[in-house]
C-alpha positions as CSV (number, residue, x, y, z in Angstrom):
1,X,84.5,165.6,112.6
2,X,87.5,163.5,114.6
3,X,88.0,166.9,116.8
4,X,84.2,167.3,117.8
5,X,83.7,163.9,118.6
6,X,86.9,164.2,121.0
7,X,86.0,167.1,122.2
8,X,82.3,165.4,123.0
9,X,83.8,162.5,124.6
10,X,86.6,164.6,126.7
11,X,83.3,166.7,127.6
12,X,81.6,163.6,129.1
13,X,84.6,162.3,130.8
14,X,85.2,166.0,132.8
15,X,81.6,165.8,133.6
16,X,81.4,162.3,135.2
17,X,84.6,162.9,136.9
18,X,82.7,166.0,138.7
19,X,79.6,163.6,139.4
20,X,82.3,161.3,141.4
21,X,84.0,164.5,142.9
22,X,80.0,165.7,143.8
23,X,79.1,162.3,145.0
24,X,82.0,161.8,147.3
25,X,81.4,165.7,148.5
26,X,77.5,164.3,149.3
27,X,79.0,161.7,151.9
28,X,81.9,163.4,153.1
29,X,81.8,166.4,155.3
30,X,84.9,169.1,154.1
31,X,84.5,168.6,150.4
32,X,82.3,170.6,148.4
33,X,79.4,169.2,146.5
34,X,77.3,172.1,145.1
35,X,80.1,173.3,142.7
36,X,81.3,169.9,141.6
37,X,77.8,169.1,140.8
38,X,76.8,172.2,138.7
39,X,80.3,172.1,136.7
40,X,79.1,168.1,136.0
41,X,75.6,169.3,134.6
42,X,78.0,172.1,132.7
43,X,79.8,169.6,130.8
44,X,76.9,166.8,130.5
45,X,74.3,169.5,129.1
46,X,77.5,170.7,126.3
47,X,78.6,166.9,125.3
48,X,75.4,164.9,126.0
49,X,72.0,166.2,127.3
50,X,70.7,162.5,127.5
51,X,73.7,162.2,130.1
52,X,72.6,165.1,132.4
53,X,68.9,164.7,132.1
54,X,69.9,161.2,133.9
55,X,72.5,163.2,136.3
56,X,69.1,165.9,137.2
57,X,66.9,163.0,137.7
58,X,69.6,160.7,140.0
59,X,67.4,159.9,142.8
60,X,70.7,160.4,144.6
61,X,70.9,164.3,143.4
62,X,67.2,164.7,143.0
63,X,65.8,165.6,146.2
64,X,68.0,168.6,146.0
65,X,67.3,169.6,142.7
66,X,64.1,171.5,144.4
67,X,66.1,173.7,146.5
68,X,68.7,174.5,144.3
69,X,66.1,175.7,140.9
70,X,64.2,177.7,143.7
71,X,60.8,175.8,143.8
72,X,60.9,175.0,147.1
73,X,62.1,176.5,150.6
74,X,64.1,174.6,152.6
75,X,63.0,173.1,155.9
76,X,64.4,173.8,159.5
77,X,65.5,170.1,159.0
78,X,67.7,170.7,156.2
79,X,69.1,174.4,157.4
80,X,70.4,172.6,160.5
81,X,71.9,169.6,158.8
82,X,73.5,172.0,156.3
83,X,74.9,174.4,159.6
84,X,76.2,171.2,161.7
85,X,78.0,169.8,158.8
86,X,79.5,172.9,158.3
87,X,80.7,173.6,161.7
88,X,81.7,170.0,161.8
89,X,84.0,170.5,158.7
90,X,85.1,174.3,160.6
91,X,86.0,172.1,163.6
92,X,88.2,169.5,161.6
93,X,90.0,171.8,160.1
94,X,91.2,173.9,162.6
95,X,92.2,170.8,164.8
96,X,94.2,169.2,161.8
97,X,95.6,172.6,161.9
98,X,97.0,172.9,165.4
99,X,97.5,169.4,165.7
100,X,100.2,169.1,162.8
101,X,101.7,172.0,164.4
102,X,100.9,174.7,161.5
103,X,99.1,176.9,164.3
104,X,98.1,179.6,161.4
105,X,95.6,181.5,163.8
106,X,95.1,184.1,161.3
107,X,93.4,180.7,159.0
108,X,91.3,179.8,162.1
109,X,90.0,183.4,162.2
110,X,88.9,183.1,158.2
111,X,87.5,179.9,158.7
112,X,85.3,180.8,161.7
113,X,84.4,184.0,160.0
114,X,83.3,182.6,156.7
115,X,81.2,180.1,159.3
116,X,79.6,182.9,160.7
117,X,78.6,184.4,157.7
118,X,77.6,181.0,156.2
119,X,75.3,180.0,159.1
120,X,73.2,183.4,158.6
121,X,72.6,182.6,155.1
122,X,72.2,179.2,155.4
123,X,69.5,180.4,157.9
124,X,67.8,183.0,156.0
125,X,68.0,181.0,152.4
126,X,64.6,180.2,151.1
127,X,62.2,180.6,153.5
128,X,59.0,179.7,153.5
129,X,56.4,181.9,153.5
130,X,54.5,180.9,156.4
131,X,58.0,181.2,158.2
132,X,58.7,184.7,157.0
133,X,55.1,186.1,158.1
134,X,55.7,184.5,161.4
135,X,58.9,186.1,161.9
136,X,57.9,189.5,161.1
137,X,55.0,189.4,163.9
């Protein structure tokens, strides 16, 4: 009984230490949010289901709770928020990189790359229907 309970309680400590982790990634550009956030709901749902429902339902989360279960597509708005955030965080990185004088080019290269790829899905994720039958005329 002692063992479940601290295993309950550990649960619900990993979880809201993701939710801070998630929250912090929301506001700051260069640390992730998405995974924090799903590993939060992970631990919440296993040691208390009260305790994610409230996490689902955040009005700080919420609004991207559509997106994410698939129910609704996202807007331009949000693809080119999501893009310039993530060239912003490209950008950061690779001047902290050459001005600390690690010049790793070969880093650079990855990170520019894994942009690339990430603005075409960012671009082609959830469409709308009007926006895919207006597209293909």
């Amino acid at each position: 009984m002692a063992n479940s309970k601290l295993k309950r309680y550990t649960h619900v400590m990993i979880g809201l230490l993701f939710v801070i982790v998630a929250a912090v990634g929301a506001v700051l550009p260069g640390i992730p949010t998405v995974g924090p956030l799903m590993l939060a709901s992970f631990f919440l749902l296993k040691s208390s289901p009260a305790l994610e429902k409230r996490l689902v339902r955040n009005r700080f989360f919420a609004k991207y709770l559509a997106y994410i279960d698939g129910t609704s597509p996202m807007t331009n708005r949000m693809r080119i928020s999501s893009i310039l955030m993530m060239w912003l965080s490209i950008s950061v990185s690779a001047v902290v990189s050459m001005t600390t004088g690690n010049i790793k080019y070969w880093l650079i290269g990855i990170l520019v790359t894994a942009g690339l790829i990430g603005t075409v899905f960012i671009w082609r994720y959830r469409r709308g229907a009007t926006e895919i039958q207006s597209n293909s005329d």
